[in-house]
Residue frames relative to the residue before (quaternion, step in Angstrom):
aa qw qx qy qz dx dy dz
X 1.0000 0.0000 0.0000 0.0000 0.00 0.00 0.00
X 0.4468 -0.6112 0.6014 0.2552 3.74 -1.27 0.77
X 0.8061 -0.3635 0.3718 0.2826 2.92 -1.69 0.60
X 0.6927 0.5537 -0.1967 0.4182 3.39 0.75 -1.67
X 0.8579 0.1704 -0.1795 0.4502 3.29 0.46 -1.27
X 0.2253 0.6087 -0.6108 0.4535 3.50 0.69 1.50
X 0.7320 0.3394 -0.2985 0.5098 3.05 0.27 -1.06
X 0.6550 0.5348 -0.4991 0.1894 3.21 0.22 -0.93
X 0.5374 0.7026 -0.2442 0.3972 2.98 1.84 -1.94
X 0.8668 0.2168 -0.1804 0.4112 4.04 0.32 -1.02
X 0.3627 0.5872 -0.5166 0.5068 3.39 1.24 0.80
X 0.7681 0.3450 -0.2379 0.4841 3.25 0.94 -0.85
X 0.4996 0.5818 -0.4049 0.4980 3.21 0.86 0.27
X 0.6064 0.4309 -0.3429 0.5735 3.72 0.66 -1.45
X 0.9501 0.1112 -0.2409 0.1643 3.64 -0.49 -0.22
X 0.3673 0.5865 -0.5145 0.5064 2.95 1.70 1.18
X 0.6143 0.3732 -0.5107 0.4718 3.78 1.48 0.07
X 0.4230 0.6333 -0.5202 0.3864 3.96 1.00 -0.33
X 0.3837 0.8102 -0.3928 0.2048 3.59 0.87 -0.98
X 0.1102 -0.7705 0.6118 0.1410 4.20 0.05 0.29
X 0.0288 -0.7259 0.6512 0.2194 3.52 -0.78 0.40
X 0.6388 -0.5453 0.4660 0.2783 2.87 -1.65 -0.35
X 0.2848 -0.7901 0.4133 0.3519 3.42 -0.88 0.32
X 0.1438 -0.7724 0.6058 0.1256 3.56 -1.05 0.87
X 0.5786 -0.5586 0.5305 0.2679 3.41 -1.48 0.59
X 0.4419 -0.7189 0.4972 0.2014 3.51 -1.15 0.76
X 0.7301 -0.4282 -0.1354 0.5150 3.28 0.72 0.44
X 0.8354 -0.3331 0.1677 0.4038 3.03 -1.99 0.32
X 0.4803 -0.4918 0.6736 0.2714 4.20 -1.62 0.65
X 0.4054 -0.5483 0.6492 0.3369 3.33 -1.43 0.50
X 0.4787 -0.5488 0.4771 0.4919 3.29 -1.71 -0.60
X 0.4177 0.5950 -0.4918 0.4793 3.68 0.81 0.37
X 0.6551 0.5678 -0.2583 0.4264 3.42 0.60 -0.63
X 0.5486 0.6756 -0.0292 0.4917 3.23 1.06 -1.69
X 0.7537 0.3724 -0.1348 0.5245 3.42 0.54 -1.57
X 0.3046 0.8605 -0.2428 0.3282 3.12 1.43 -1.24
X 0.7484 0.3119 0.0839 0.5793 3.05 -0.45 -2.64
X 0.9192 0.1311 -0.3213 0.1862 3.51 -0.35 -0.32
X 0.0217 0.8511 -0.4000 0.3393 3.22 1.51 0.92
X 0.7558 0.2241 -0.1579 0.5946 3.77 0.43 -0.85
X 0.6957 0.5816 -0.3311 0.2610 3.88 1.18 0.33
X 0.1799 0.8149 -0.3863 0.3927 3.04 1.83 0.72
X 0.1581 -0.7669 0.6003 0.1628 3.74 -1.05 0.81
X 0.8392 -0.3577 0.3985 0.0944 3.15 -1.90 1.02
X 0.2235 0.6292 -0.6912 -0.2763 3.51 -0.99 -0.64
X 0.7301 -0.5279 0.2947 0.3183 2.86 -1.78 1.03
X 0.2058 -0.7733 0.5444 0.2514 3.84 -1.23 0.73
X 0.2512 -0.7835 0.5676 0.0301 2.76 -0.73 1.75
X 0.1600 -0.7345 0.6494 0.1146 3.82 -1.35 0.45
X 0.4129 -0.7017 0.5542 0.1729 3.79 -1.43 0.84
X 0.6025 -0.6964 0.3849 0.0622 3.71 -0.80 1.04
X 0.2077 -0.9081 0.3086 0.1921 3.34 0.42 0.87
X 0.4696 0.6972 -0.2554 0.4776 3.16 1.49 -0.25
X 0.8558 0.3402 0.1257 0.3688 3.20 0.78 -2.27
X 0.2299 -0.7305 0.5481 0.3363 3.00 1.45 -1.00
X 0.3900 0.7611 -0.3760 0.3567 3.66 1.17 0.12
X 0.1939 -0.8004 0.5011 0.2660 3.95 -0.77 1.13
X 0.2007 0.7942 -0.5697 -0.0669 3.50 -0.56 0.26
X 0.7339 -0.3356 0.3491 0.4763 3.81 -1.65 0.05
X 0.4572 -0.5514 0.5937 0.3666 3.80 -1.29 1.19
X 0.8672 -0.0153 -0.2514 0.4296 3.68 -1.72 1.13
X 0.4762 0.5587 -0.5075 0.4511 3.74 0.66 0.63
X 0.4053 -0.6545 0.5631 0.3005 3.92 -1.23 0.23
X 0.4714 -0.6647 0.4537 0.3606 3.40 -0.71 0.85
X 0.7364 -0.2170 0.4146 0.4886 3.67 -1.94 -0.13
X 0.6895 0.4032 -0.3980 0.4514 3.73 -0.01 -1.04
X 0.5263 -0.5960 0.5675 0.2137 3.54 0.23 -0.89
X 0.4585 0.6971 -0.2772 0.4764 2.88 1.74 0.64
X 0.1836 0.7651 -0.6170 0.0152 4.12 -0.37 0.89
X 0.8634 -0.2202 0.0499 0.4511 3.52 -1.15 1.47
X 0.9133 -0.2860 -0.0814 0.2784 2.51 0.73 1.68
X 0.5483 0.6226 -0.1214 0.5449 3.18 1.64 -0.79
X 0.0233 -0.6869 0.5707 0.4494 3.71 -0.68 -0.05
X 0.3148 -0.7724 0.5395 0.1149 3.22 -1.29 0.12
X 0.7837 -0.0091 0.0134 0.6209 3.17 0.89 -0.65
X 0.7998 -0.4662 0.2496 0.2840 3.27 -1.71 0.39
X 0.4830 -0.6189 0.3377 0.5192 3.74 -0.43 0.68
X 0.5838 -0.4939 0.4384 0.4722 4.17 -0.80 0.35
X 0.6889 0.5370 -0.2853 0.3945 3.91 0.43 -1.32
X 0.8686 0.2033 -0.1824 0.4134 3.68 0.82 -0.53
């Protein structure tokens, strides 16, 4: 081998060890497993609570649109 393709030879080497693989799982999850893990990944719907004042729905511990919280106003209506 020449001179040249040494180097070339361990240049290519040096950054085929830089190389990152990926990681892969050793083997395959069942679907019991699967089902398993996503079991606690189920969404909610939002609790929502009705204004006594307004008759207004809005999110439970949030002030409604009117600016109304359990009853009270508190803040400005949202629209103005």
């Amino acid at each position: 081998m020449q001179r040249s393709q040494i180097i070339v030879y361990v240049v290519i080497k040096y950054y085929l060890l830089l190389e990152i693989e990926m990681a892969v799982q050793q083997n395959r999850k069942t679907r019991s497993r699967r089902g398993m893990r996503r079991s606690h990944d189920a969404l909610t719907t939002a609790a929502l609570s009705v204004e006594s004042t307004t008759g207004e729905t809005h999110l439970r511990h949030h002030v409604s649109p009117d600016g109304y919280f359990k009853g009270r106003k508190i803040a400005p209506a949202s629209g103005s």
